[in-house]
C-alpha positions as CSV (number, residue, x, y, z in Angstrom):
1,X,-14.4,-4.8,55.5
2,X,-11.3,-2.7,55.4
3,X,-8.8,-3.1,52.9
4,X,-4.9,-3.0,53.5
5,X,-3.4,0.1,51.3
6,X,-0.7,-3.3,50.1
7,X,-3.9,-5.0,49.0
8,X,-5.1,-2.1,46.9
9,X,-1.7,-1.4,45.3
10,X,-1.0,-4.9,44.8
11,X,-4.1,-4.7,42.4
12,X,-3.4,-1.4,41.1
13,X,-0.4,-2.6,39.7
14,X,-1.8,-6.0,38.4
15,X,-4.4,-4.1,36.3
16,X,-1.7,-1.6,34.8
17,X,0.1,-4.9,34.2
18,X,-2.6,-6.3,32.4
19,X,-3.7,-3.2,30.6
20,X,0.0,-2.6,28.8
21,X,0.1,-6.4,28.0
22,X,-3.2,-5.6,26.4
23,X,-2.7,-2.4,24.6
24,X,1.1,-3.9,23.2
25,X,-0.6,-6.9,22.0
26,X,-3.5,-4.7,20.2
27,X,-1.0,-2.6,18.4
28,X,0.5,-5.8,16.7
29,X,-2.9,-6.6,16.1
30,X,-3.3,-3.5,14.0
31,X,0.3,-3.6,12.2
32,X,-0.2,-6.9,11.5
33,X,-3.5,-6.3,9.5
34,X,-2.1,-3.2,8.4
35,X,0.4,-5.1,6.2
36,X,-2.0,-7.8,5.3
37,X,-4.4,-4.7,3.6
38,X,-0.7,-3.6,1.8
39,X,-0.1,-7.1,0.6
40,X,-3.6,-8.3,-0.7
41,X,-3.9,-4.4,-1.8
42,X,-0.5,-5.4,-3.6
43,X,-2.1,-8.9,-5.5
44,X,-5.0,-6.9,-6.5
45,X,-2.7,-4.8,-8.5
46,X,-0.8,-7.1,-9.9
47,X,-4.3,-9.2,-10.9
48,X,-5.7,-6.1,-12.7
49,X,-2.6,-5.6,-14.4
50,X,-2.7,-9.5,-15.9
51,X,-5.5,-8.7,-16.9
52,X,-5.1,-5.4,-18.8
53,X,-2.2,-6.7,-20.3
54,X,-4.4,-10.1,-21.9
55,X,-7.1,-8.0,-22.6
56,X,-4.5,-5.2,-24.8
57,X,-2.9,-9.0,-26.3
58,X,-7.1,-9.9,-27.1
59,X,-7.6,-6.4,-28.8
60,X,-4.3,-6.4,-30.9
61,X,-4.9,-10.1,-31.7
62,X,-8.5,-9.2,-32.9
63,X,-8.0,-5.7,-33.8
64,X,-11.4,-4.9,-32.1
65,X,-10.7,-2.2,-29.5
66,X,-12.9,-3.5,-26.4
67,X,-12.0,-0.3,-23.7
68,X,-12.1,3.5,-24.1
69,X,-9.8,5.8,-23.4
70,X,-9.3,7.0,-19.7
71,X,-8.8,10.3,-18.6
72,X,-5.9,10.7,-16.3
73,X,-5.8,13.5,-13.6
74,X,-1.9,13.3,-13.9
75,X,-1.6,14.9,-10.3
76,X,0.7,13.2,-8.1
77,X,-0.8,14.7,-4.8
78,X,-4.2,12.4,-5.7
79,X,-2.4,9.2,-5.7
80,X,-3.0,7.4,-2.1
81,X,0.4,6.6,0.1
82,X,-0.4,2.7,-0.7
83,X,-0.6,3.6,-4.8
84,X,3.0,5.1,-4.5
85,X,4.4,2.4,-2.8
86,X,3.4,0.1,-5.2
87,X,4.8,2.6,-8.2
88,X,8.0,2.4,-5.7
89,X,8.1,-1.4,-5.4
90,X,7.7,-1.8,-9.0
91,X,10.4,0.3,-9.8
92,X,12.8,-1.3,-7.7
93,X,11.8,-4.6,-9.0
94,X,13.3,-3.2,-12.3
95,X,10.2,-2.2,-14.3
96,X,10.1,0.6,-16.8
97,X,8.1,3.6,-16.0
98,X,6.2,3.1,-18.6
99,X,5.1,-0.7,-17.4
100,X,4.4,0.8,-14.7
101,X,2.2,3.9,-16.2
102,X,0.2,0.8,-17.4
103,X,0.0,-1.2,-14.5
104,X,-0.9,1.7,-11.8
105,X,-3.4,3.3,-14.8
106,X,-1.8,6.8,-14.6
107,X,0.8,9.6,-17.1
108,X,4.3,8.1,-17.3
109,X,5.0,11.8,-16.1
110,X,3.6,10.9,-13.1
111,X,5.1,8.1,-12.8
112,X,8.7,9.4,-13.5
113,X,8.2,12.5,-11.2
114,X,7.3,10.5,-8.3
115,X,10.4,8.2,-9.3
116,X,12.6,11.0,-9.4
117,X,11.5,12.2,-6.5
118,X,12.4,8.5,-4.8
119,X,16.0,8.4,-5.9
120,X,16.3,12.2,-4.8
121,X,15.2,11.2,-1.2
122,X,17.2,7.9,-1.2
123,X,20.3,9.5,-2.5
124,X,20.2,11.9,0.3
């Protein structure tokens, strides 16, 4: 069996043709679930912080203090890429630093230098 060069470039080209079809549908694939993980990671924040905030309305309504202090590392370069976009969104949604100190369990200092730091890179 002897194969026309045609033959064998006419396949070549079908399987590059299938394999960029392939690998441009696969990086959708992983944006796709890459903003799903930012938006349930997103809910799960805003859950927790329902909660903190009936649990702190249970203490003061019962005086009973139910939760110990946290420590707080108060280092911005610990907070994940995903934490600060949250701290980002919330701020633009109009929330106060300290809400936001609350929400994200961190310093307000924290939170206000990263906002700072936000409005310096957007004014620029």
């Amino acid at each position: 069996m002897t194969f026309d060069i045609n033959m064998v470039i006419l396949i070549l080209f079908g399987l590059s043709a299938f394999f960029l079809f392939l690998s441009l549908f696969t990086k959708n694939s992983y944006k796709r679930e890459i903003n799903e993980l930012k938006d349930y990671s997103f809910e799960q924040s805003q859950e927790l912080y329902k909660l903190r905030e009936r649990i702190s309305s249970l203490e003061t309504f019962t005086g009973f203090s139910l939760s110990q202090p946290l420590s707080f590392t108060g280092e911005l370069r610990n907070l994940s890429e995903l934490t600060k976009e949250n701290i980002i969104h919330l701020y633009s949604e109009g929330r106060s630093p300290e809400d936001i100190s609350i929400f994200a369990n961190i310093p307000v200092e924290t939170v206000q230098i990263l906002i700072d730091r936000y409005i310096d890179e957007s004014t620029k």
